[in-house]
VMD Tcl script that draws the C-alpha trace (Angstrom):
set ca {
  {63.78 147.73 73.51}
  {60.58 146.81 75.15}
  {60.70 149.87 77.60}
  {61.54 152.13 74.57}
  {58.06 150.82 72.88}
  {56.39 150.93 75.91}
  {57.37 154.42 76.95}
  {54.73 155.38 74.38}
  {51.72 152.90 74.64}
  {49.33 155.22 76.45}
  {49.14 157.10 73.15}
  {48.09 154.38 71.51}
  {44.33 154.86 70.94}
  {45.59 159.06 69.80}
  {48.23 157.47 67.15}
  {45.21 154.86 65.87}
  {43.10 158.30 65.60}
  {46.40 159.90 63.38}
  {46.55 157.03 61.69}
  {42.93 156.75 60.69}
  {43.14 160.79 59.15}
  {46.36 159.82 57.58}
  {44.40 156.89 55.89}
  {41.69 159.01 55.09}
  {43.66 161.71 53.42}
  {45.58 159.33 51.39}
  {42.89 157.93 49.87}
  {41.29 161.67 49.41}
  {44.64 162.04 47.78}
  {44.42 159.24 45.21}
  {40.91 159.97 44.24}
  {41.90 163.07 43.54}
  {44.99 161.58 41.44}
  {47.39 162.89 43.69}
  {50.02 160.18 43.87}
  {52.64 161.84 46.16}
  {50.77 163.16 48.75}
  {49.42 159.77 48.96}
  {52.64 158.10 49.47}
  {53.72 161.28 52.07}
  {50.46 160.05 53.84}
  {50.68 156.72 53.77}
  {54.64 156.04 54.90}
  {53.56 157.52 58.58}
  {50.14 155.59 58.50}
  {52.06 153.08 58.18}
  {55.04 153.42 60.76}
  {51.63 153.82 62.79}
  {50.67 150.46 62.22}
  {53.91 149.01 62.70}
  {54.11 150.87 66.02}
  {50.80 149.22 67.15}
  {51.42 145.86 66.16}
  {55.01 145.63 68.54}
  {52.73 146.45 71.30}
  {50.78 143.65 70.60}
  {53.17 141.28 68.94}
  {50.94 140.97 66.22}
  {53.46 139.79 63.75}
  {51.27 139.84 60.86}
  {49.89 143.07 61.13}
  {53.65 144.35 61.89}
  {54.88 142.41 58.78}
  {52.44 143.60 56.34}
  {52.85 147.28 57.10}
  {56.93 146.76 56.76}
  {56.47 145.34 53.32}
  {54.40 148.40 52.62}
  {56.35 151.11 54.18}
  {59.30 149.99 52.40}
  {57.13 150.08 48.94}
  {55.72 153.67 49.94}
  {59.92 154.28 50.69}
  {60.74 153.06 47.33}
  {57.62 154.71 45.83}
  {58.56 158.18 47.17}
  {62.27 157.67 45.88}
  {60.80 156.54 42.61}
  {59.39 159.89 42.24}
  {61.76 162.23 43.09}
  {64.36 160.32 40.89}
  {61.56 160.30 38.19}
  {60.17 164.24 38.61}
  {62.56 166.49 40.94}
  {65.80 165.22 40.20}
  {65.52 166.48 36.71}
  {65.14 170.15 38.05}
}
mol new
graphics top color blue
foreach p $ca { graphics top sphere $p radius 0.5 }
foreach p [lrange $ca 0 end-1] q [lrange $ca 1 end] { graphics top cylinder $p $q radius 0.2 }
display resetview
């Protein structure tokens, strides 16, 4: 598992770029009262984050950013349940 996280570290300080125009464009998104596209942004900002803290072991970080991604999952569910399964 380690050599499979690894495999990817030296794109580390690129994914923390993604991750910071991901975060930026989901909060463009809810000022803007777009609630989907902030939940499409925020799941891989996310996964990101996640990705970043197993290279550190920062269990907190890594933690936190599970608890969301699985609310942005359910979120995104939510809403196609609530608005495009009607259709």
């Amino acid at each position: 598992m380690t050599n499979t996280l690894m495999r990817f570290a030296h794109l580390e300080q690129r994914l923390k770029w993604m991750a910071f125009a991901l975060g930026l464009g989901s909060a463009v998104c809810v000022v803007f009262d777009n609630q989907l596209g902030a939940m499409l942004l925020s799941l891989p900002f996310c996964l990101i984050w996640i990705y970043c803290a197993w290279l550190h072991g920062e269990r907190q970080l890594k933690y936190i950013n599970m608890l969301f991604t699985a609310l942005y999952i359910y979120g995104l569910w939510r809403y196609y349940d609530l608005h495009l399964a009607a259709l």
